[in-house]
Every structure is written in structure tokens, then in C-alpha cells.
SEFI-63693 format. One record per residue: residue in three letters; z, y, x of N, C-alpha, C, O in turn. Coordinates in pm, whole numbers. Layout:
BEGIN
residu,npz,npy,npx,capz,capy,capx,cpz,cpy,cpx,opz,opy,opx
ala,Z,Y,X,Z,Y,X,Z,Y,X,Z,Y,X $
...
END
This chain:
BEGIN
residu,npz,npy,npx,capz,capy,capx,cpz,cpy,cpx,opz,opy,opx
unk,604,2816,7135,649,2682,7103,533,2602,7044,479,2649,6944 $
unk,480,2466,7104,382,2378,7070,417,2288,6925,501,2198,6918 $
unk,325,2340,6808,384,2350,6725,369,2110,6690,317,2022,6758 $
unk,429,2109,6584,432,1965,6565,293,1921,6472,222,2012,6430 $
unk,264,1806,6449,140,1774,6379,191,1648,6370,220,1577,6467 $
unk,207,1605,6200,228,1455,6230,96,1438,6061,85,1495,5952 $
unk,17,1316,6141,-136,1283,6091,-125,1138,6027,-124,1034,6093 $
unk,-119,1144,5920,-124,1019,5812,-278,990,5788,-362,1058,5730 $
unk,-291,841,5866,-421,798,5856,-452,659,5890,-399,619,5994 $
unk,-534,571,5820,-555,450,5864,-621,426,5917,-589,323,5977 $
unk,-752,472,5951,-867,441,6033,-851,497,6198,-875,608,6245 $
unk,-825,432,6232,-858,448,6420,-940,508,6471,-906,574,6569 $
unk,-1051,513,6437,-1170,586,6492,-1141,758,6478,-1156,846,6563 $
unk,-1093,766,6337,-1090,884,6271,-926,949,6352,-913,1056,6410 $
unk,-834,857,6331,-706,955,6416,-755,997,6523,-737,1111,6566 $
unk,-836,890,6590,-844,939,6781,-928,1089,6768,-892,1178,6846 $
unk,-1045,1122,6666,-1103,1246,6680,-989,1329,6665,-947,1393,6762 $
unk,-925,1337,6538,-836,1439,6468,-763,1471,6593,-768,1585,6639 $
unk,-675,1347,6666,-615,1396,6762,-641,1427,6899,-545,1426,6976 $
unk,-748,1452,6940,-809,1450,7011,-858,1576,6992,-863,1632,7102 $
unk,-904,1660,6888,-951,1796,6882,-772,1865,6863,-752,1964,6932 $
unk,-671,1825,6789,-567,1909,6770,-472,1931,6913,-396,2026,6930 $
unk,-499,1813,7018,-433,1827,7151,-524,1919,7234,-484,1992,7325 $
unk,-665,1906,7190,-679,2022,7302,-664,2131,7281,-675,2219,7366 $
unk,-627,2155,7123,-586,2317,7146,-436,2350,7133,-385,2446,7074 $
unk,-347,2204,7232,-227,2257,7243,-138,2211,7174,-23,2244,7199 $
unk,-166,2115,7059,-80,2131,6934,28,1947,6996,11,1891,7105 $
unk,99,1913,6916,175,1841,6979,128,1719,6818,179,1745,6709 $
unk,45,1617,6831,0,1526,6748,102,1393,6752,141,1342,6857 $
unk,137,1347,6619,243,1181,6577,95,1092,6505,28,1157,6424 $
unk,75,1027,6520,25,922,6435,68,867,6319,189,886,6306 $
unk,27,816,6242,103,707,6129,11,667,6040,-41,752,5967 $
unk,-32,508,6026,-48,507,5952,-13,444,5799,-86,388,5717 $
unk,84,466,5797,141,399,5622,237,495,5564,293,565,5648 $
unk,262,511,5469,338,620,5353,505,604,5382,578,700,5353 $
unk,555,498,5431,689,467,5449,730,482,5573,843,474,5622 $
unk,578,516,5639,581,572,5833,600,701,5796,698,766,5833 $
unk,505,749,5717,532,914,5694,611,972,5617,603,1094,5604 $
unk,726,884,5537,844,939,5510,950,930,5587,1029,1023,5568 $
unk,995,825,5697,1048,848,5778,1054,924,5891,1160,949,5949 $
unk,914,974,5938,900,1083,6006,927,1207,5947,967,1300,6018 $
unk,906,1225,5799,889,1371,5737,1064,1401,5776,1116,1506,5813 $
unk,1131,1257,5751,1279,1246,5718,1369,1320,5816,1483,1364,5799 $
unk,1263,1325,5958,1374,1384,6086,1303,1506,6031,1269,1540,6144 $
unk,1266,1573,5976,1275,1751,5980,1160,1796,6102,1121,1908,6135 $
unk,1130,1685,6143,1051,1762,6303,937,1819,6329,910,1869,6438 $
unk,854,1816,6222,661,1854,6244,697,2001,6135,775,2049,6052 $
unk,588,2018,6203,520,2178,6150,404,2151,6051,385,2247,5977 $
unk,350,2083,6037,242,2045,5965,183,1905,5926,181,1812,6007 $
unk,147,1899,5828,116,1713,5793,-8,1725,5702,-35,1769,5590 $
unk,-104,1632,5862,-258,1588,5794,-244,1453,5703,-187,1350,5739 $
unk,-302,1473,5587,-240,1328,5465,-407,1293,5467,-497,1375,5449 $
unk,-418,1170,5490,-489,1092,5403,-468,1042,5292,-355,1002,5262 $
unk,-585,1032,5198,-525,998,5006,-535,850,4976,-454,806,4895 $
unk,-630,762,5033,-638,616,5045,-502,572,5144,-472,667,5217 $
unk,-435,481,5158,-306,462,5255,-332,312,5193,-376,278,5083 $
unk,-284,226,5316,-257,38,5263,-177,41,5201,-184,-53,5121 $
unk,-33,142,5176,101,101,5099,102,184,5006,178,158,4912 $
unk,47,270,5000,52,360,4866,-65,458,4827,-179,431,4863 $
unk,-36,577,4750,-103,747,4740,-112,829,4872,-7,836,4935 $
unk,-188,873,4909,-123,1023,4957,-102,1105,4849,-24,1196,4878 $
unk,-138,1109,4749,-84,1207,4647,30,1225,4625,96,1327,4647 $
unk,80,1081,4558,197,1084,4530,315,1082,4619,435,1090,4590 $
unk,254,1070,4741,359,1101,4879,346,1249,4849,455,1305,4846 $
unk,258,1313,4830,283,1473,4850,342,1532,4701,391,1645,4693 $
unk,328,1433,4573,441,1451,4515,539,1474,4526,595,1577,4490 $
unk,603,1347,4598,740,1319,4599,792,1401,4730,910,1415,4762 $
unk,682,1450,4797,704,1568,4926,741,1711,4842,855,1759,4841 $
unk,659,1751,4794,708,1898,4705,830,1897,4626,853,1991,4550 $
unk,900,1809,4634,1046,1819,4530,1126,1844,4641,1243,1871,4614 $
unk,1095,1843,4755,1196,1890,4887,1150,1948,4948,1216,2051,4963 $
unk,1013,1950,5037,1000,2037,5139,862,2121,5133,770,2084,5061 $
unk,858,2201,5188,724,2325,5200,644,2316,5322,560,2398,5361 $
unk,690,2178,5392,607,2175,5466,459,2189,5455,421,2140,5348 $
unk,373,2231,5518,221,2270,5526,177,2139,5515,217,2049,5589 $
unk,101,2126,5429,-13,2036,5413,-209,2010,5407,-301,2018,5325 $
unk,-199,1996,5472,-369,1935,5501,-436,1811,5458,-463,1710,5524 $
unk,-455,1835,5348,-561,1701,5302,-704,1651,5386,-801,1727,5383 $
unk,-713,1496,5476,-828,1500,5512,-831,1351,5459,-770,1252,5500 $
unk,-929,1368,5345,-964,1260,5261,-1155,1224,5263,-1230,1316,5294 $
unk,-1195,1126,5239,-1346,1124,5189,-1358,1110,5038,-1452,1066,4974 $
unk,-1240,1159,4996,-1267,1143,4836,-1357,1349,4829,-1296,1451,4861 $
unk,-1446,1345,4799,-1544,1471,4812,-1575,1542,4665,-1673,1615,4651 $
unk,-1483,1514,4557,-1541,1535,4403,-1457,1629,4356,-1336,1608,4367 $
unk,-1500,1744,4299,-1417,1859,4273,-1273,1832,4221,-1174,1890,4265 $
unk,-1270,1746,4132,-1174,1714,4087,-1014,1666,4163,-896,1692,4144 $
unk,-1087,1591,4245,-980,1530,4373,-957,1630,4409,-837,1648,4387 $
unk,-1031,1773,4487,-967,1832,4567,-876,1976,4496,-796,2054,4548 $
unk,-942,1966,4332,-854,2055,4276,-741,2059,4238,-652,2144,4230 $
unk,-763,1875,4197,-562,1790,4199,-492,1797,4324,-369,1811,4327 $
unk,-553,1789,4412,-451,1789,4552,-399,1922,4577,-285,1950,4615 $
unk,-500,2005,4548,-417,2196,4610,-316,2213,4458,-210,2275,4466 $
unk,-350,2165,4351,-286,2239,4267,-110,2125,4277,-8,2171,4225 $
unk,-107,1975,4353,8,1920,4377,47,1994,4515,160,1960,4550 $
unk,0,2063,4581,99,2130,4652,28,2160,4844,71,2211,4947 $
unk,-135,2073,4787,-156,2120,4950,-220,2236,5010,-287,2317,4945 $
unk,-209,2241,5080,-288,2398,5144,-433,2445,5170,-487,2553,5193 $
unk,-485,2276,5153,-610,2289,5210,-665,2109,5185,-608,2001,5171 $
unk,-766,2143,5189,-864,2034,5140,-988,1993,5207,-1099,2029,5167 $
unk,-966,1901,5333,-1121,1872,5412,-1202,1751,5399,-1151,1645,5434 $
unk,-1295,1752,5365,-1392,1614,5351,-1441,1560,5426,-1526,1625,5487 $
unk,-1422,1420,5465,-1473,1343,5579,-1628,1322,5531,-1643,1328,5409 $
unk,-1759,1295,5616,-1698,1365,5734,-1697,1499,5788,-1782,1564,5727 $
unk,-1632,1575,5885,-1580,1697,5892,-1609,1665,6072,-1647,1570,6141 $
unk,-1561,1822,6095,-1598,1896,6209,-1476,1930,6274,-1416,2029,6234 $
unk,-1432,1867,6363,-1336,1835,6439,-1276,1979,6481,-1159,2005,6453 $
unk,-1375,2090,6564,-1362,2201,6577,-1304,2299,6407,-1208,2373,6382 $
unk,-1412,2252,6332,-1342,2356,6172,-1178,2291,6182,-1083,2352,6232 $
unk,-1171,2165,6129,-1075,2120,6117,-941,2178,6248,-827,2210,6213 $
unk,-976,2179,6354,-852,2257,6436,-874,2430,6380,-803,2500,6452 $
unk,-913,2474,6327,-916,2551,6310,-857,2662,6153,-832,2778,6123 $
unk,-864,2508,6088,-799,2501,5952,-676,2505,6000,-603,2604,5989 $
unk,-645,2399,6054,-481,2356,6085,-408,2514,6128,-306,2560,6076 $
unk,-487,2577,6230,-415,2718,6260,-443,2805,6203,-378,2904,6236 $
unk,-532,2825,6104,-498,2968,5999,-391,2874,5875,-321,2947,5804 $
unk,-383,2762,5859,-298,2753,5750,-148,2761,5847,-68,2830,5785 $
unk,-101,2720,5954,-3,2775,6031,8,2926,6038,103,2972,5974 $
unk,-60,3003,6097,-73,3179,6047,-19,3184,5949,92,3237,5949 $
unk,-68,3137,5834,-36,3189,5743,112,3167,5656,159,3239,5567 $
unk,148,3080,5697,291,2976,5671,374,3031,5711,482,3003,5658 $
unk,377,3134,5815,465,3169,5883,464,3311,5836,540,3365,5917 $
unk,438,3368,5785,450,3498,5697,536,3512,5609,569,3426,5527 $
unk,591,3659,5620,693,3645,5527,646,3639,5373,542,3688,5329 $
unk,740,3573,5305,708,3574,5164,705,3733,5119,733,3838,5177 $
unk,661,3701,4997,658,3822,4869,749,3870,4853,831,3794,4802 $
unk,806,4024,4882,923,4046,4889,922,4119,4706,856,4211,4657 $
unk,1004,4047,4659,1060,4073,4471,1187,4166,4470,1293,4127,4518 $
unk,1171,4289,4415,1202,4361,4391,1336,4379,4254,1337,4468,4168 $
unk,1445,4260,4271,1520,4277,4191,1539,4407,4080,1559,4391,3960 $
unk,1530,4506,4131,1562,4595,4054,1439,4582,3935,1436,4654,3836 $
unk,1382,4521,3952,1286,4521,3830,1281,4457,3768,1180,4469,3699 $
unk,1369,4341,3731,1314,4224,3659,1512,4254,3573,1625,4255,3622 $
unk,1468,4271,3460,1612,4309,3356,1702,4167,3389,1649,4056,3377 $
unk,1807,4179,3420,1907,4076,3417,1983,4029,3320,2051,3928,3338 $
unk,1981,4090,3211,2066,4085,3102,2031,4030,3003,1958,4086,2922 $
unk,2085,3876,2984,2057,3748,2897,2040,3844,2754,1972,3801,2661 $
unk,2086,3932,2750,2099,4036,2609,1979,4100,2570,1936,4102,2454 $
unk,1915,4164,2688,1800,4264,2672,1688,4186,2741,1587,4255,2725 $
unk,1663,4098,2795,1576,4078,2860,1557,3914,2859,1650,3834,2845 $
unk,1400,3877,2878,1350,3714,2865,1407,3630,2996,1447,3514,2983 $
unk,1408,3698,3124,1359,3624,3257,1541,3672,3338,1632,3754,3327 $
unk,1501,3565,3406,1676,3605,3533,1608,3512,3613,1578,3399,3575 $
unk,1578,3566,3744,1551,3471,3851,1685,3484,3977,1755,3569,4031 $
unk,1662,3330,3974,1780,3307,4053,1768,3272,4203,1790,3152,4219 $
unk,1748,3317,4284,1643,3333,4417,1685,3212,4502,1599,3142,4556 $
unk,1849,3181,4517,1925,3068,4615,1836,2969,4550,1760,2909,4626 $
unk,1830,2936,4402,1803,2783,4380,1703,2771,4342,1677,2667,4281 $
unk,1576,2897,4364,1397,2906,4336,1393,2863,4214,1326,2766,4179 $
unk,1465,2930,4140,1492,2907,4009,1458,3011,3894,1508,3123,3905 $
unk,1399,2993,3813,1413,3117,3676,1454,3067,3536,1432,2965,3471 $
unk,1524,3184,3515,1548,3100,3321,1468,3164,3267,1441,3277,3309 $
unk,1405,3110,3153,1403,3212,3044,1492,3157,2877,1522,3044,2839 $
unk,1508,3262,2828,1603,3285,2692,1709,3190,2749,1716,3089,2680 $
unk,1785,3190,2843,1919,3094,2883,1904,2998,2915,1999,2920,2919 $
unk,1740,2944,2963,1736,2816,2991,1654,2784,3093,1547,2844,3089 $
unk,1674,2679,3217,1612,2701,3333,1469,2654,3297,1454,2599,3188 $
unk,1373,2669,3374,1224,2639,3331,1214,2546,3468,1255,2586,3577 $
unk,1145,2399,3445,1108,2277,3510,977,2326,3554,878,2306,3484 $
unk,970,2407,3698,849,2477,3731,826,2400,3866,930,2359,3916 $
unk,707,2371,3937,630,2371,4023,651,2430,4121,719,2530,4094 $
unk,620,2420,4256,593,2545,4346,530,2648,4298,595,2751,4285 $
unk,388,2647,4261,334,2757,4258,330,2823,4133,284,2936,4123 $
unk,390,2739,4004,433,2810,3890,524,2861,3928,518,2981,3899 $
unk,660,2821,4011,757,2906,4040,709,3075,4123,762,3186,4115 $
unk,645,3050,4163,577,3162,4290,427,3264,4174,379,3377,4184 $
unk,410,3194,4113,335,3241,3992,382,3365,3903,330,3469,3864 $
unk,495,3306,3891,576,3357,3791,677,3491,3825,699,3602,3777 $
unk,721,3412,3934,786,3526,4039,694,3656,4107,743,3755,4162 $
unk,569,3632,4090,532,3738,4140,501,3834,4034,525,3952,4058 $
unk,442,3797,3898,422,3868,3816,545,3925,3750,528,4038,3702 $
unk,687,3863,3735,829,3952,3731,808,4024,3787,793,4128,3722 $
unk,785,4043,3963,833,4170,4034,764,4284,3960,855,4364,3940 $
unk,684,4320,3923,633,4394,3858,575,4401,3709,465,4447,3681 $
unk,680,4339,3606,596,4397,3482,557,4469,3428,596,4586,3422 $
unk,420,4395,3345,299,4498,3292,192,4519,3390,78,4536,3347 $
unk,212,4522,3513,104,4533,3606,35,4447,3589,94,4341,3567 $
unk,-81,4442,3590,-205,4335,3587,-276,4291,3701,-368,4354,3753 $
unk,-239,4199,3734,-229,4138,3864,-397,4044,3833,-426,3979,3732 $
unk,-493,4072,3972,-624,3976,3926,-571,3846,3971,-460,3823,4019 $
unk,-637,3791,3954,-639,3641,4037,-637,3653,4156,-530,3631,4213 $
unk,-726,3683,4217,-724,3688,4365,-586,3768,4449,-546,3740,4562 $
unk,-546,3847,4381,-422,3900,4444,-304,3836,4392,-197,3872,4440 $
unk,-304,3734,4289,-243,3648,4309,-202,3510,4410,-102,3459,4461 $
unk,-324,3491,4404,-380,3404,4521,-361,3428,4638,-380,3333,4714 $
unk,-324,3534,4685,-323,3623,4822,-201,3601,4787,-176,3491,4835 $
unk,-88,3647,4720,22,3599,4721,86,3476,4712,163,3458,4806 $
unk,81,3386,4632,119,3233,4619,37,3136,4688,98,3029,4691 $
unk,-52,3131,4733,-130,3024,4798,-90,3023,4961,-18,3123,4959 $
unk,-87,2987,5076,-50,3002,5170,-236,3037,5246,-249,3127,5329 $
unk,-309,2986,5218,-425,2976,5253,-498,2965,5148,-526,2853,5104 $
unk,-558,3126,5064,-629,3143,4978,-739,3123,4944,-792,3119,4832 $
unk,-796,3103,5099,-926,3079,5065,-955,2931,5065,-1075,2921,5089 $
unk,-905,2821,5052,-876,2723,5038,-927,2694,4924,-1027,2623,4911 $
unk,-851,2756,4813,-784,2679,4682,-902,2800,4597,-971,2884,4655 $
unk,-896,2780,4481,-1030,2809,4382,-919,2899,4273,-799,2887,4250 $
unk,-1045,3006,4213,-949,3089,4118,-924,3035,3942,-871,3107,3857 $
unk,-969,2910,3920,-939,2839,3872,-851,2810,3848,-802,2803,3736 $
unk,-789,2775,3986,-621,2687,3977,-509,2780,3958,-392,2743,3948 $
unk,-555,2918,3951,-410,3071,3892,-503,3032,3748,-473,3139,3695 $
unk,-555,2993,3686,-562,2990,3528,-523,2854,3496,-473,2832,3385 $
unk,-539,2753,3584,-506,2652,3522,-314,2609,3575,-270,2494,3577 $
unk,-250,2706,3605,-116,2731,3665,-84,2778,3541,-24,2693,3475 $
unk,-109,2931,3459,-78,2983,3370,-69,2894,3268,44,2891,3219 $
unk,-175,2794,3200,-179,2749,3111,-48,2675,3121,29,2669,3025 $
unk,-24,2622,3234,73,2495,3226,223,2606,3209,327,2576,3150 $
unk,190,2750,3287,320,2783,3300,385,2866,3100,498,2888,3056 $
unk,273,2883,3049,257,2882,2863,304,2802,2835,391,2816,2750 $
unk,275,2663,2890,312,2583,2765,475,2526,2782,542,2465,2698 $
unk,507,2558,2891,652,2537,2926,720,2645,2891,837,2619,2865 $
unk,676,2802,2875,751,2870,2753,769,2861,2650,873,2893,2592 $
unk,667,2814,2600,615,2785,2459,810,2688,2409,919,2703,2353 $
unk,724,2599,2486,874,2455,2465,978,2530,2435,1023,2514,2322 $
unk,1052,2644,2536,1177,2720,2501,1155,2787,2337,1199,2736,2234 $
unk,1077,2909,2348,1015,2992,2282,913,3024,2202,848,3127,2218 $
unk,887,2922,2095,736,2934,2033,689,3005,1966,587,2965,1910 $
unk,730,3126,1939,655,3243,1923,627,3360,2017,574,3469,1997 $
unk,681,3300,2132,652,3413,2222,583,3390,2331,599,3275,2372 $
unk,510,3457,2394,406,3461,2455,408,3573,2590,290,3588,2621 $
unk,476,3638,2660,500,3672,2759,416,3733,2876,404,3840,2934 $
unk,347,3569,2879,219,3629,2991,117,3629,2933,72,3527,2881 $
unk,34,3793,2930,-115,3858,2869,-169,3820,2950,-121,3789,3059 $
unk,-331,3808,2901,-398,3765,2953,-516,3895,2920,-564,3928,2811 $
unk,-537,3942,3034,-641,4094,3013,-781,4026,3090,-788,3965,3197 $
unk,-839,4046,3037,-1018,3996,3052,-1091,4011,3135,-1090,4134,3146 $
unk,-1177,3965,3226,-1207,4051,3346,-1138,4087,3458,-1185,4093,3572 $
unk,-983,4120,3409,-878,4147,3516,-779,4059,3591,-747,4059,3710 $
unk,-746,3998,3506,-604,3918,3538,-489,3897,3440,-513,3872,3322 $
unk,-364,3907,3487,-236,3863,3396,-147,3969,3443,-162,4047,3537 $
unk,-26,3953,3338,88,4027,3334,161,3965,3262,126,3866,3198 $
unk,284,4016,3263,408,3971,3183,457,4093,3145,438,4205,3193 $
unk,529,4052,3043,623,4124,2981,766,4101,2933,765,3998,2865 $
unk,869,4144,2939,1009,4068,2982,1072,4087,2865,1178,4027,2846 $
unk,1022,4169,2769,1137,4229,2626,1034,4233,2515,920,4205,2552 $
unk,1047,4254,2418,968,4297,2324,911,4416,2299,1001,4499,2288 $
unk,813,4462,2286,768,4569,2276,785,4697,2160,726,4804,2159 $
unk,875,4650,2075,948,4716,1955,1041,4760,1990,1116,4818,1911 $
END
């Protein structure tokens, strides 16, 4: 099945390459260029993947891929000329998969598009209920899988994608000390993308939203050199 591609972009010159390298290898390319074009397209359910530009005449691409992550998982591809670490560390850590700088290589770029497809299509992290204590009595965490949800101490936590997926992976197994990178291999869709940075700067945010419930407790260790873990009960 020829998968969908719908390409948020204002410059003409620049769609005709993009689409022009993604049709010849098959892929089925939409145009658009304005933020209220690419929410009504996102709106029919129909593409497999969405190239965002971050400059747009009517709005963000950011904040389109904001207001995109509160509903859908669709795959995202940033192709921006904003080139400054910062831009591209805010964009993967709001939710995109990947990050290309104009100007770029028509060939890399089809080539991005299909390992972040590969990889999208994999099954998730399979979590191991039996491990994570259920009992509001004995235990910090209850993840609630239908609504990608977790509590802790009785109360739901206002998490992120990848804090949610963060978090969830280090439950399946507490105490294990998980590095970064095998975190990354798990929650990122396309790891090599995104920087090991953004699993420390995930944690911090996902601390301080325990903290808010729980302020003396502290949950996820932080082991040196290695990585993170959690811990679900007290150790007394």
C-alpha cells in the first residue's frame, strides 16, 4: 500500500523538490501550504506522514504540532531552515520524529521519510503488567493503558507523549537501570534523530510533575554513567 505524505510548505520551489524526490520512490504526496490547509487535511485521518514547515503565512508549525500531539501520533518530519540547536531540540522534544535543515538532500530526505515509516510501524514496548504493583495501598504508579494514562498516589499525571512512554517504560521493569540510549531505542520512533539530552531533559520535567503530587518523594534514580530507574514503594 502507497503510503500517504501530506507536505506543509510555502515556498514552491522547495515543495516541487520534496515532491518530486518522495513520488519517485512511490510515495503518494498532498501539498499545502497554510496551517488551516493542514488541519483540515490532518482532519480526514488520511496521510501516513506529515512534512511541517516551522515559518507558515497563518501561523507556527510548532504549535500546529502542538495542538497535533493532543490527538494524533501521526509521524512527523520537520523540514525547516531554522538550523540552531535549540529549534531542533524544541521540535523533537514537542513531538517530531525528525529534524531536517534546508538546505537538504532530496535523496537523504526520501530516505528519512522511510526509516521514520519503518520504524512507526513497529510494535510498541510490550509492558509487562505483572510488574508494576496495582494497589493504590502498596504501591506509587497504576497505569492505565486504554487512556495512555498513569496515576501516581491517586492522581492522574498531565504527561506528554514521551513522558508518558518515558515513564512507562521504566515501570515495566523496576529498579532496572535503563541507559539512555535504550531508552531512546524504546520511546523515540527514530532514535537516531533525537539527542540523549532530550531522555534527561524528559526526566527533569517528568520530576517535577511528581514533585507537584509528592514532594518528598523522588521515584526516579538517577545512577551516573548509566541511566535511570524507578522505584514504585518505599524501600523500608
Amino acid at each position: 500500500m502507497t503510503a500517504h505524505i501530506l507536505l506543509i510548505e510555502d515556498e514552491p520551489s522547495i515543495a516541487e523538490v520534496v515532491e518530486f524526490a518522495l513520488t519517485s520512490e512511490g510515495f503518494q504526496v498532498s501539498w499545502r501550504t497554510l496551517v488551516r490547509e493542514a488541519e483540515a487535511e490532518l482532519a480526514k485521518g488520511s496521510c501516513d506522514l506529515l512534512i511541517l514547515d516551522l515559518g507558515l503565512p497563518d501561523g507556527s508549525g510548532l504549535e500546529l504540532l502542538k495542538r497535533l500531539r493532543r490527538s494524533s501520533e501521526i509521524p512527523t518530519l520537520i523540514l525547516s531552515a531554522r538550523n540552531a540547536e535549540l529549534d531542533r531540540v524544541l521540535g523533537l522534544e514537542l513531538g517530531a520524529d525528525d529534524y531536517v535543515t534546508k538546505p537538504f538532500s532530496p535523496r537523504e530526505l526520501a530516505a528519512r521519510v522511510k526509516a521514520i515509516l519503518k520504524r512507526t510501524v513497529r510494535n510498541p514496548p510490550v509492558i509487562d503488567q505483572a510488574t508494576v504493583v496495582q494497589g493504590v495501598c502498596s504501591a506509587w504508579f497504576e497505569i492505565d493503558e486504554v487512556r495512555a494514562a498513569i496515576r501516581f498516589h491517586n492522581q492522574t499525571l498531565d504527561l506528554t507523549r514521551y513522558e508518558y512512554l518515558l515513564l512507562k517504560t521504566l515501570l515495566a521493569q523496576p529498579e532496572r537501570v535503563f541507559s539512555r540510549g535504550q531508552l531512546m531505542d524504546q520511546v523515540w520512533p527514530d532514535p537516531t534523530a533525537s539527542f540523549e539530552r532530550s531522555v534527561d531533559t524528559h526526566i527533569k520535567t517528568l520530576r517535577a510533575k511528581l514533585r507537584e503530587i509528592a514532594p518528598t518523594l523522588d521515584p526516579i534514580r538517577t545512577h551516573r554513567g548509566l541511566g535511570y530507574s524507578v522505584r514504585i514503594h518505599d524501600d523500608s
